[in-house]
C-alpha positions in Angstrom: 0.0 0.0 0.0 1.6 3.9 -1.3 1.5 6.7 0.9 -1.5 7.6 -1.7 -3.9 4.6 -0.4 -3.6 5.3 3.1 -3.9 9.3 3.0 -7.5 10.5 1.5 -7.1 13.5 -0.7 -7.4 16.8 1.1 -6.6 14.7 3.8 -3.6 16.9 5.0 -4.7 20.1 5.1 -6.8 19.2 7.9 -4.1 17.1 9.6 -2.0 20.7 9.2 -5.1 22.5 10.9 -8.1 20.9 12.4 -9.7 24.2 13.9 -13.3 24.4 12.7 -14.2 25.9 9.4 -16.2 28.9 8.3 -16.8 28.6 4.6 -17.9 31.5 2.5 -18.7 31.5 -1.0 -19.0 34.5 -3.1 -21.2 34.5 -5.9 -20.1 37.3 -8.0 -21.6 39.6 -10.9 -18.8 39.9 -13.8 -21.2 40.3 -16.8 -20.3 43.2 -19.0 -22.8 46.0 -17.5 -20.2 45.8 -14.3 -17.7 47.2 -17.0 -15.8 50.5 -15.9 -16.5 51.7 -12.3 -18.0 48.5 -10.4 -15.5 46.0 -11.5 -12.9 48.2 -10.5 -14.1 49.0 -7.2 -15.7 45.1 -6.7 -11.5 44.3 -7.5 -10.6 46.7 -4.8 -13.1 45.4 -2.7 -11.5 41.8 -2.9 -7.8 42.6 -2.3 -9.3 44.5 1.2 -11.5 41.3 2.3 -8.3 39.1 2.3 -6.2 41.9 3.9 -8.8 42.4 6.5 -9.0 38.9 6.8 -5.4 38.3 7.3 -5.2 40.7 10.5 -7.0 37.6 12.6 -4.9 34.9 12.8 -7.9 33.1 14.3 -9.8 33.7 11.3 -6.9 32.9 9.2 -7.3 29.1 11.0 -11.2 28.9 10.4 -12.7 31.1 7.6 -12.5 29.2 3.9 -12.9 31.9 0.9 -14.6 30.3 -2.4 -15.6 32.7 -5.4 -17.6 31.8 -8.5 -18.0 34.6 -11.1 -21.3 34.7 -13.7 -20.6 36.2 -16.8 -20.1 32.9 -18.1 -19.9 30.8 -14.9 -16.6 30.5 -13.8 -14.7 28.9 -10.7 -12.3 31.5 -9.4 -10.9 29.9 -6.7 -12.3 26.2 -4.7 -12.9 27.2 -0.6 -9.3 27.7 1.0 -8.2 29.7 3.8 -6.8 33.2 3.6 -3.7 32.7 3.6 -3.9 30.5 0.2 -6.8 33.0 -1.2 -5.1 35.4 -3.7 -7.9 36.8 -5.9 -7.1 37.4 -9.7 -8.5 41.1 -11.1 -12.0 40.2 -12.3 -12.9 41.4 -15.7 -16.2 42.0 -17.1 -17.8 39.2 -20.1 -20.9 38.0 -21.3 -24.6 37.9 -19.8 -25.6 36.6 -16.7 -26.2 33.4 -15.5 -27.0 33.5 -12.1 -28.7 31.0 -11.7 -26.6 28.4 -13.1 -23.5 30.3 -10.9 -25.9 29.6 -7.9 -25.9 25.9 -8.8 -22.7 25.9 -9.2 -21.7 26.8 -5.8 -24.3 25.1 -4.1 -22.4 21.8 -5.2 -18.9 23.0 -4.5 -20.3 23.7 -1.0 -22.0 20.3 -0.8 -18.8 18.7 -1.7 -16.7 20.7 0.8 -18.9 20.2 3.6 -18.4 16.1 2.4 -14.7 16.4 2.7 -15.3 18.3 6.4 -17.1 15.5 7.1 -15.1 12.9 5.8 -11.7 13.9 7.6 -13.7 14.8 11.2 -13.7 18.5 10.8 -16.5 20.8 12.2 -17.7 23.5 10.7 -19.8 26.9 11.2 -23.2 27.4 9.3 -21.8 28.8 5.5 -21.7 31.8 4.2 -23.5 32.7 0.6 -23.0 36.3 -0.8 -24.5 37.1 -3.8 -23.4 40.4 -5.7 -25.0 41.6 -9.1 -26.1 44.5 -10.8 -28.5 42.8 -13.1 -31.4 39.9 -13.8 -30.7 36.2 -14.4 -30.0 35.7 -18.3 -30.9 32.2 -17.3 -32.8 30.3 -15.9 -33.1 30.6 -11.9 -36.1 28.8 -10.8 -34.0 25.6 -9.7 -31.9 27.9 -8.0 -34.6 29.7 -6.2 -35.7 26.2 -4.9 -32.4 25.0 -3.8 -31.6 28.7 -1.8 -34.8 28.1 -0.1 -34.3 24.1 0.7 -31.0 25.2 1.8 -32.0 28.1 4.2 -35.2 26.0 5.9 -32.6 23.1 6.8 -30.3 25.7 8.2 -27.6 24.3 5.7 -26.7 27.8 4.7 -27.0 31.4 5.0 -27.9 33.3 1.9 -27.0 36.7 1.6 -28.1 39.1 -2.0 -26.5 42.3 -3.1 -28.3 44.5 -5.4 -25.3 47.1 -7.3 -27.6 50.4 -9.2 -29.4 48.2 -11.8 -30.0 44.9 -10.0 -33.3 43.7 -10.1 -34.4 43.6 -6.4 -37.6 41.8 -7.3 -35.6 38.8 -8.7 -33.4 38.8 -5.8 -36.2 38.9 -3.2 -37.8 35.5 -5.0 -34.4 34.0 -4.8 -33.1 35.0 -1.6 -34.9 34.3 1.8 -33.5 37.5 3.2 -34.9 40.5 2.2 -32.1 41.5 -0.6 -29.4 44.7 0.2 -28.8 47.5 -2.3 -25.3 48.0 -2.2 -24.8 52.4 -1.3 -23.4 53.5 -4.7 -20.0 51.1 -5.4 -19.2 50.8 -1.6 -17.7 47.8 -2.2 -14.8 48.0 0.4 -17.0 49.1 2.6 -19.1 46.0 2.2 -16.4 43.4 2.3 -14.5 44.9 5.4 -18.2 44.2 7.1 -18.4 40.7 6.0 -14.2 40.2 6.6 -15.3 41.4 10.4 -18.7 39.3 10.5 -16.5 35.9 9.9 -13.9 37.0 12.4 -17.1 37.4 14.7 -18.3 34.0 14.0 -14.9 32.4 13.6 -14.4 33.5 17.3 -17.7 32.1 18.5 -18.7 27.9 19.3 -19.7 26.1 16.3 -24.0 26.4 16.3 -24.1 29.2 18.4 -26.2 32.8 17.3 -23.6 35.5 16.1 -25.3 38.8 16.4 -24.4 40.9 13.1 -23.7 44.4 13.2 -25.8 46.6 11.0 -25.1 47.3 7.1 -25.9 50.2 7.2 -22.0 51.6 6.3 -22.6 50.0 2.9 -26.4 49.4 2.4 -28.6 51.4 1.2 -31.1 50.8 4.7 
């Protein structure tokens, strides 16, 4: 028997750090409305939620980063800590298929949660953030569905962020909670409140109630 029977993949990663994880996948907008200003300031944005990030070594431990960008669907980076997350400059293409980008992460989280599993390691209720300044291109009724299945078992928290031009009418029928509109391109703003939410929750016993400070530095409330 190799090395390779006896060690599961992804296996030592968790060997290297067992703490509990905190997984949060982005679901990002990078159709070609968010052109110019927003992709610019959505990059910025980024770079600041890894730096924030990176200040806690606690959260460094226990907070996983995935991103999946819609404008065709595409897997920017599987969930890994902050120390391995280094987030290429987005750039704008295409319509948007949100609801197939939704699909999409649903599974990777299903799978990662499988591996958690698989290798003893606990984890936090996930994190879903949803950013876009537009409608589905696709079809999202499936993904509606799954969003809701997923919030009523407590297997996820979903979180949608209308940018000037999203349709909040979609996002309310997709999203449990009552969607955000993001305040202008606030972007940094936004992610240095969601960097410091996960250090909240990363701090806290796995299943118990993080209060969340208020949005209202970045949302339009």
């Amino acid at each position: 028997m190799t090395e390779f029977d006896q060690i599961p993949f992804g296996a030592s990663e968790f060997a290297d750090n067992p703490e509990p994880r905190c997984p949060c996948l982005l679901l990002l907008d990078t159709s070609y409305s968010m052109q110019g200003a927003p992709i610019s300031e959505l990059n910025r944005g980024l770079l600041g939620f890894k730096d924030e990030l990176a200040t806690d070594s606690l959260a460094m431990k226990r907070v996983e980063v995935a991103v999946v960008t819609f404008g065709p669907v595409n897997v920017l980076a599987e969930f890994q800590t902050p120390d391995m997350f280094h987030p290429a400059p987005l750039a704008t293409s295409g319509d948007t298929p949100m609801g197939a980008a939704i699909e999409q992460g649903l599974e990777m989280l299903r799978r990662r949660k499988d591996e958690y599993r698989a290798n003893g390691i606990s984890y936090y209720r996930p994190w879903i953030f949803l950013i876009t300044d537009g409608a589905p291109t696709d079809n999202w009724s499936r993904a509606a569905q799954l969003v809701k299945e997923g919030e009523n078992a407590k297997a996820f928290s979903f979180f949608a962020v209308g940018v000037q031009g999203a349709s909040m009418d979609v996002l309310a029928q997709i999203s449990t909670r009552t969607p955000l509109k993001l305040d202008g391109l606030k972007f940094r703003e936004l992610f240095a409140w969601l960097s410091s939410s996960l250090s909240g929750v990363s701090r806290s016993q796995v299943g118990q109630a993080v209060p969340l400070s208020s949005p209202a530095g970045w949302a339009e409330v």
